[in-house]
matplotlib code that plots the C-alpha trace (Angstrom):
import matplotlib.pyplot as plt

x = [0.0, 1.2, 2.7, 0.7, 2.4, 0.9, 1.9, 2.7, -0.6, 0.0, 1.8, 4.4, 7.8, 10.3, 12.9, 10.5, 8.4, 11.9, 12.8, 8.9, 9.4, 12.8, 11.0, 8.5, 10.6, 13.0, 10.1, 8.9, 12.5, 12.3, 9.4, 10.2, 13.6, 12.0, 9.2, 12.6, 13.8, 11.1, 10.3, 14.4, 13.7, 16.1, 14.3, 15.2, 15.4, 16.8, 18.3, 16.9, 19.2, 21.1, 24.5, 26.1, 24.5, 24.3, 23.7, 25.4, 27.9, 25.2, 23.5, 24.4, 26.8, 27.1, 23.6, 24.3, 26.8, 24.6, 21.7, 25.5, 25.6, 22.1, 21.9, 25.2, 23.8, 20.3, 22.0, 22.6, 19.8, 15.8, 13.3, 15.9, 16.5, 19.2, 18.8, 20.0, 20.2, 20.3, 20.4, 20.0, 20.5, 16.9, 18.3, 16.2, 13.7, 10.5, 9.6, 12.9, 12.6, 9.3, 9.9, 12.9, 10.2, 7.9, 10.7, 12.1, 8.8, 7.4, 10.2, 13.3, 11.2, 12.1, 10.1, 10.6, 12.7, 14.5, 16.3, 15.3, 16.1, 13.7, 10.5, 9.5, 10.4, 9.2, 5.8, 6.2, 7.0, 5.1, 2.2, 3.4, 4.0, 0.4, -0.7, 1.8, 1.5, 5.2, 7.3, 8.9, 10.7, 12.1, 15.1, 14.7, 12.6, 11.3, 7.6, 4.4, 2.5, 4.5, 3.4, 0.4, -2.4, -0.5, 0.4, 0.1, -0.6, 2.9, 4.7, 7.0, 9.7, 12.5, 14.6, 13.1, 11.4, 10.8, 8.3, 11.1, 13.6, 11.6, 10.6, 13.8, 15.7, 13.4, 12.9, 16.7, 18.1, 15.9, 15.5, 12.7, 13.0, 11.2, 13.3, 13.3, 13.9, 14.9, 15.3, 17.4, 15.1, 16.2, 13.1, 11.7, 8.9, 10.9, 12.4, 9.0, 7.3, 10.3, 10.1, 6.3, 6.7, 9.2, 7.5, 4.2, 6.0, 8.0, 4.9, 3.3, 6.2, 5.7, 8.7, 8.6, 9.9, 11.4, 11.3, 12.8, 14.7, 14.4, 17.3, 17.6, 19.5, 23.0, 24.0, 27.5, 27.2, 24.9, 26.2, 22.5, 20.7, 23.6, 23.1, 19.4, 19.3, 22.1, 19.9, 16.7, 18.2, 17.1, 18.3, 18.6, 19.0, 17.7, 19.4, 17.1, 18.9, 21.6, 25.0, 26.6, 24.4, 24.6, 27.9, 29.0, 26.4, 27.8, 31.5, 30.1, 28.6, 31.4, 33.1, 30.4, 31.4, 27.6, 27.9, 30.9, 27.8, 25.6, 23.3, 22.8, 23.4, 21.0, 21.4, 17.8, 19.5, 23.5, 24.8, 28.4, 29.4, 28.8, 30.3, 33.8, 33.8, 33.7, 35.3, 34.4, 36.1, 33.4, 30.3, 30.5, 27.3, 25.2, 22.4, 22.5, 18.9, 19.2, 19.0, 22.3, 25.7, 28.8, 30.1, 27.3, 28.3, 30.3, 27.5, 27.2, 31.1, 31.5, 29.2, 31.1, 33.6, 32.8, 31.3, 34.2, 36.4, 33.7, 33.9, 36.7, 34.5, 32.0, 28.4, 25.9, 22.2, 20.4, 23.5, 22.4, 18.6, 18.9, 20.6, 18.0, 15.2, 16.4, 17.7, 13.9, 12.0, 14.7, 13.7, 10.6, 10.3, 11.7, 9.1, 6.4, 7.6, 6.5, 7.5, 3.8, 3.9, 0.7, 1.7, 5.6, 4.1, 2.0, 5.1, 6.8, 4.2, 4.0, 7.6, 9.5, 12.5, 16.0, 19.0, 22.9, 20.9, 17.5, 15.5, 11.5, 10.3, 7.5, 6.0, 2.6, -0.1, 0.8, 4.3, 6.4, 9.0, 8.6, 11.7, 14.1, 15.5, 18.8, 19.5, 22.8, 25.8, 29.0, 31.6, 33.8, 37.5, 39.3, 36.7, 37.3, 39.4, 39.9, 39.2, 36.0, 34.5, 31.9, 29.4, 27.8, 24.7, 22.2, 19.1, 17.2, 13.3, 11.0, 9.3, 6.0, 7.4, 9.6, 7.0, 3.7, 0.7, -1.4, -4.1, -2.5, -1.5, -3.8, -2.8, -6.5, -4.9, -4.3, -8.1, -9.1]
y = [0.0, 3.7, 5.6, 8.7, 12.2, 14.8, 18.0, 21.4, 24.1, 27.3, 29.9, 27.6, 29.1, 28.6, 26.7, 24.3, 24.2, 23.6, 20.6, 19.3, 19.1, 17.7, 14.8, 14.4, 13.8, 11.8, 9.5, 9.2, 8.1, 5.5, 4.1, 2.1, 1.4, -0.3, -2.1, -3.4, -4.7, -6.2, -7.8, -9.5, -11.2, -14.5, -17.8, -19.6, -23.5, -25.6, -28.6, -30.4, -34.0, -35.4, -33.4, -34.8, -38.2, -41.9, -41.5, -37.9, -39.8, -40.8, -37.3, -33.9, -32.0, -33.9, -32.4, -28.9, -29.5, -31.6, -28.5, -26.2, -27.7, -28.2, -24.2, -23.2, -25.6, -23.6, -20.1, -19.3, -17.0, -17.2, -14.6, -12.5, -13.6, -15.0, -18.4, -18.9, -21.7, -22.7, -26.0, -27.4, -30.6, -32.4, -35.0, -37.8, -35.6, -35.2, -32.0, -30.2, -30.9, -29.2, -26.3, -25.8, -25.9, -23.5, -20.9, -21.7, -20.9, -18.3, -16.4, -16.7, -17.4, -20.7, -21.5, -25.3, -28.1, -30.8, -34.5, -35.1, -38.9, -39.3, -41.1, -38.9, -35.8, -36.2, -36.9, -34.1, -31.5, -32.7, -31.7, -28.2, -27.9, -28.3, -26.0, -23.4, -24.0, -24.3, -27.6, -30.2, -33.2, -36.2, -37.3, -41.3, -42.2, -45.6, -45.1, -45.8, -43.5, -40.1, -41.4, -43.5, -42.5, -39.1, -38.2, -34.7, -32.3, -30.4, -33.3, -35.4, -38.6, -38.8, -41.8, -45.4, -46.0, -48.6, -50.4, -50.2, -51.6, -54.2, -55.4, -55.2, -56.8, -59.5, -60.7, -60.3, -62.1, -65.1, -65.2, -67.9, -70.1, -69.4, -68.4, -68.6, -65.2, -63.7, -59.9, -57.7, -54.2, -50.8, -49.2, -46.8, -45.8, -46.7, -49.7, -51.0, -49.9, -51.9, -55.3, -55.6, -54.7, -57.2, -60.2, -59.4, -60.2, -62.9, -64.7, -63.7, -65.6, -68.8, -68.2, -67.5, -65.4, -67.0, -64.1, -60.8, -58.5, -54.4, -52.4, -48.6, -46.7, -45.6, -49.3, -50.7, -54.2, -56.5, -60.0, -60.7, -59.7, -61.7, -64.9, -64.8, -64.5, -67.5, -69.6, -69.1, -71.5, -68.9, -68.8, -64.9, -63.3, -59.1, -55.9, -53.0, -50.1, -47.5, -45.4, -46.5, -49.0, -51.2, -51.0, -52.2, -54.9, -56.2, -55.9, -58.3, -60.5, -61.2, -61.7, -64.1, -66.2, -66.1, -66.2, -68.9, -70.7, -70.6, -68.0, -64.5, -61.5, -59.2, -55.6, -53.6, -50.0, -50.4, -47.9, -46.8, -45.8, -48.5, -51.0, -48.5, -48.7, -52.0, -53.0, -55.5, -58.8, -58.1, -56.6, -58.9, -60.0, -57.6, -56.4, -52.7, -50.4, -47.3, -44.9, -43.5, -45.2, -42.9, -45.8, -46.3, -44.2, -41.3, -38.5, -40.2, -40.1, -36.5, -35.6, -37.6, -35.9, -32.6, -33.4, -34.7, -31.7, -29.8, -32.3, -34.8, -38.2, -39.6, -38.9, -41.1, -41.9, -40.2, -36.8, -37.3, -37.0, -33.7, -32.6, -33.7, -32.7, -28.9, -28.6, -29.7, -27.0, -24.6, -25.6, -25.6, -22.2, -20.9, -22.5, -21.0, -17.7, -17.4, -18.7, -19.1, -23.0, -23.9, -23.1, -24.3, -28.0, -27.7, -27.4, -30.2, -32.5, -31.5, -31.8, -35.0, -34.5, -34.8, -34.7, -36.7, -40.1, -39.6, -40.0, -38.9, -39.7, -38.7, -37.3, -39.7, -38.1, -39.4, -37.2, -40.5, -39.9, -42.9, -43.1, -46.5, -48.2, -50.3, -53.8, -54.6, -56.2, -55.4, -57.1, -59.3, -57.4, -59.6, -58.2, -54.6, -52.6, -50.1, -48.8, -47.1, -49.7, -50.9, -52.4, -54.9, -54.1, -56.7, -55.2, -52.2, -52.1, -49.2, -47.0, -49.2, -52.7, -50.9, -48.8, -49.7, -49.7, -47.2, -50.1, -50.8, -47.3, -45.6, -42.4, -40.4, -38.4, -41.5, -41.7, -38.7]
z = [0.0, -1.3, 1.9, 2.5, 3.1, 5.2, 3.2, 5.9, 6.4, 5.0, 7.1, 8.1, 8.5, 5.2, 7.0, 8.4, 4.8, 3.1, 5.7, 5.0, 1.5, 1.6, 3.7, 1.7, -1.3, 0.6, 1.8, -1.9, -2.9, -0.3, -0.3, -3.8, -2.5, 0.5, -1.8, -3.8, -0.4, 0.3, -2.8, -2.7, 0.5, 0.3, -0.4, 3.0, 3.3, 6.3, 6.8, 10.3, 10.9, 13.6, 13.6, 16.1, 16.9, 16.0, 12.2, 11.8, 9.5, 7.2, 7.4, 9.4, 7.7, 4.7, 3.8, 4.7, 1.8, -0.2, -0.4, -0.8, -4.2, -4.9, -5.1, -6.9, -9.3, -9.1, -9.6, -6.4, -6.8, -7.9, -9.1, -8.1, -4.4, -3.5, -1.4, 1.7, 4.1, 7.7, 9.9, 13.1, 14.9, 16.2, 18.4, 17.6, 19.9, 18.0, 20.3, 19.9, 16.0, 16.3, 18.1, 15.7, 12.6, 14.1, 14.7, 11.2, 9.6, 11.5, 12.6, 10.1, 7.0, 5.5, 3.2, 3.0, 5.4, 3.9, 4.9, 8.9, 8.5, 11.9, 11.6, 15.0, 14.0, 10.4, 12.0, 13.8, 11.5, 8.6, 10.7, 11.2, 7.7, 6.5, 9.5, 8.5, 4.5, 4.6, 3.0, 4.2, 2.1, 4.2, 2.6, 4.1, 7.0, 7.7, 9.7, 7.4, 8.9, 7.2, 3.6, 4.7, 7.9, 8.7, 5.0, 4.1, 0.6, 2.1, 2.7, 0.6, 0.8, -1.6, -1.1, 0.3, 3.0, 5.5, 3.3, 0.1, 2.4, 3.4, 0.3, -1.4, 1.1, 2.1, -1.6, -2.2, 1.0, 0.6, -3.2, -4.1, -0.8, 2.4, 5.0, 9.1, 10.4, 13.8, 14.5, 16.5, 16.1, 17.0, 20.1, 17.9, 15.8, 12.3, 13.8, 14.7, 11.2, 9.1, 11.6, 10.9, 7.5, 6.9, 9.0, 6.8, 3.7, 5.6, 6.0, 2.8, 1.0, 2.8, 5.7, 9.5, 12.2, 14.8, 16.9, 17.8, 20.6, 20.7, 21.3, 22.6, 20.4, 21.1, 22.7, 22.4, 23.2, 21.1, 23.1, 24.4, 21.8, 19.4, 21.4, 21.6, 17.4, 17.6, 19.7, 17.9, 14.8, 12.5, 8.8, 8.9, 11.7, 10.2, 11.9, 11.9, 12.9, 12.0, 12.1, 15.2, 16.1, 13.0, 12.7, 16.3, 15.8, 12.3, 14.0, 16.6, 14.6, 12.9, 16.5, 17.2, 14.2, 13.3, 9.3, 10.2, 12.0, 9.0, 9.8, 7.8, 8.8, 7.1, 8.2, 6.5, 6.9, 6.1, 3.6, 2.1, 5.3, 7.1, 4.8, 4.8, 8.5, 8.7, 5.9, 3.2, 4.5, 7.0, 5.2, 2.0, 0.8, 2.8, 1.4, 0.6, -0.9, -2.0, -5.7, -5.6, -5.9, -6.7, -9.0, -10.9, -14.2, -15.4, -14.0, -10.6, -9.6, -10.8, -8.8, -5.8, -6.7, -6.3, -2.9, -1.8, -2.6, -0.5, 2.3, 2.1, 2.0, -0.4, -0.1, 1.3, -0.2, 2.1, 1.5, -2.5, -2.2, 0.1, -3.1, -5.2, -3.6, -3.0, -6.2, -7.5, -5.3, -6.7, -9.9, -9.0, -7.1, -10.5, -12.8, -10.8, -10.8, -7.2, -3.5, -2.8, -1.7, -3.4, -6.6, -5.7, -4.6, -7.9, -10.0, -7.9, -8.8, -12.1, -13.5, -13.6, -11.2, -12.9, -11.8, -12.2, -10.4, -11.4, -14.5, -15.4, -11.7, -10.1, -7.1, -6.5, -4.6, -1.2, -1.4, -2.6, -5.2, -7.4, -8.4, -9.4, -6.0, -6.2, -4.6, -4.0, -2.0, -0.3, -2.6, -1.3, -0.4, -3.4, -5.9, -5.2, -7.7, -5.7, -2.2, -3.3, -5.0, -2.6, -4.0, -6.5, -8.1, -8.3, -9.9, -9.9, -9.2, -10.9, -8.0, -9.1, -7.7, -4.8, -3.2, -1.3, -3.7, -3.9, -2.9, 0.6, 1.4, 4.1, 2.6, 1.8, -0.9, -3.0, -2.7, -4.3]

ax = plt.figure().add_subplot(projection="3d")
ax.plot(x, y, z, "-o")
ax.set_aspect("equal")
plt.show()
């Protein structure tokens, strides 16, 4: 709205109706100088993880660098504005990863919130997101309910989930025979969404659980939890769990001689990091899901590359879809011509999302990014050319066969 000036009354003394009029004009300069400022108000994203914690390795600052790249590759600027971004550490604590949304949103102005890699917090924050009309974009977190009962029109998930992870690695440990199973299950909401997801499709297949054993997170000795999986005779015995946790448990597995024994050890979470920490003459075989591997082709270790120069290590799965996903609303912010986040989610769901690992996916009405999952193993140390090369891929699975059907989702939005 126009600023209004209140002109002087005649009679007014010249000095004082000279210093009048030079306020006036002063006022009228400003006023579109102040509109400009305005109007150039950065575009403000945030990165909410675990910084500091059990799976800060596999997320924390290696997606603050991650989102870094995502917009130099954008322009470093949009509309205009130039884009600007913070972070914070959540803790695992869904009320500390809330109160940290709310201040984001209504306080510094981000406009969307990006990897979390917390079932609980995602929960949390998706809600705030649809009450603030805000965005928020999970990078990987296992619960259901984010995508299914609690899913939200401001909401999205861009790598796998627990369901994905489940699937994959249930169907790729035990191939075509029915399998016992035993599991060793992180206490937590994601833990618990993956273990029932994975016994359903157990069961559905013809094999059995055996049983299973929860774990807090953060614990360093897995001896009880090791000998009860032993004990139960069961073919597989499935981790579900990650960062710290997995690997001390695969470390003392391996102490335990279980493999030796003839049982599997099926970890449902490990990624790149894990399998460098514990090395491959340890890890081989293990099952590994995600949609980006840095050795993969030509585009996907570029890429590595350059985050590694920005960071000194190799980026995880989770790292790469925090770039993907920013780099998408960036694009997608630009498209619109607007920061307004009806018309921004509009243009997300509209446009396939490209990028150096992703090809024509698409965001499904529930916020899933159906994009192409990857199955594959730890190689075995004598079959690694070098000290990067990880991994062997097995197969890839389109979004269609990886993710939960629209059919068994309890999403409402997949309804309308």
């Amino acid at each position: 709205m126009p600023e209004t000036i209140t002109l002087p009354r005649a009679g007014t003394p010249r000095p004082l109706l000279r210093l009048a009029r030079w306020i006036a004009a002063a006022a009228l300069v400003a006023a579109p100088a102040a509109g400009h400022a305005q109007s150039a108000a950065p575009i403000k994203i945030g990165i909410l993880n675990d910084q500091g914690g059990v799976y800060s390795s596999i997320t924390g600052q290696g997606s603050v660098a991650a989102a870094r790249l995502a917009i130099e590759d954008a322009g470093g600027t949009i509309l205009g504005r130039p884009v600007e971004l913070v972070f914070a550490d959540h803790q695992h604590k869904p009320d500390l990863g809330a109160t940290i949304a709310r201040e984001w949103y209504d306080v510094q102005g981000v406009d969307a919130i990006f990897d979390i890699y917390s079932s609980g917090v995602s929960l949390a924050v998706q809600r705030i997101a649809e009450d603030k009309n805000k965005i928020v974009v999970v990078s990987m977190a296992s619960s259901g309910l984010i995508g299914g009962k609690q899913c939200s029109p401001n909401g999205m998930q861009w790598a796998n989930d627990g369901y994905a992870v489940s699937n994959l690695t249930v169907r790729g440990s035990s191939g075509a025979t029915p399998n016992s199973w035993f599991f060793i299950t992180v206490d937590y909401t994601a833990g618990h969404s993956i273990e029932a997801d994975a016994s359903r499709m157990i069961r559905a297949a013809g094999g059995t659980v055996a049983g299973a054993v929860r774990f807090p997170i953060g614990t360093p000795d897995f001896s009880s939890f090791l000998l009860r999986a032993q004990a139960s005779g069961a073919k597989n015995i499935g981790f579900i769990g990650g960062g710290t946790d997995l690997i001390n448990s695969v470390k003392q597995a391996d102490e335990f001689g279980i493999r030796a024994a003839g049982q599997r050890y099926v970890p449902f979470s490990m990624t790149t990091v894990d399998i460098a920490a514990v090395g491959n003459q340890v890890a081989a075989g293990m099952p590994v899901v995600l949609s980006y591997y840095w050795g993969e082709n030509e585009a996907t270790q570029r890429w590595a590359e350059r985050f590694r120069q920005a960071t000194g290590r190799l980026p995880t799965d989770p790292q790469a879809n925090v770039y993907s996903a920013v780099l998408h609303y960036l694009k997608s912010v630009q498209a619109a011509g607007t920061r307004d986040t009806a018309a921004v989610l509009q243009r997300m769901r509209a446009t396939p999302v490209e990028d150096v690992f992703t090809r024509g996916a698409r965001i499904r009405a529930d916020g899933r990014l159906m994009r192409e999952l990857i199955y594959a193993e730890a190689k075995p140390a004598g079959e690694m050319r070098n000290a990067d090369d990880l991994l062997r891929i097995v197969s890839r699975v389109p979004g269609e066969q990886a993710f939960i059907p629209p059919q068994e989702s309890e999403c409402a939005l997949l309804r309308r």
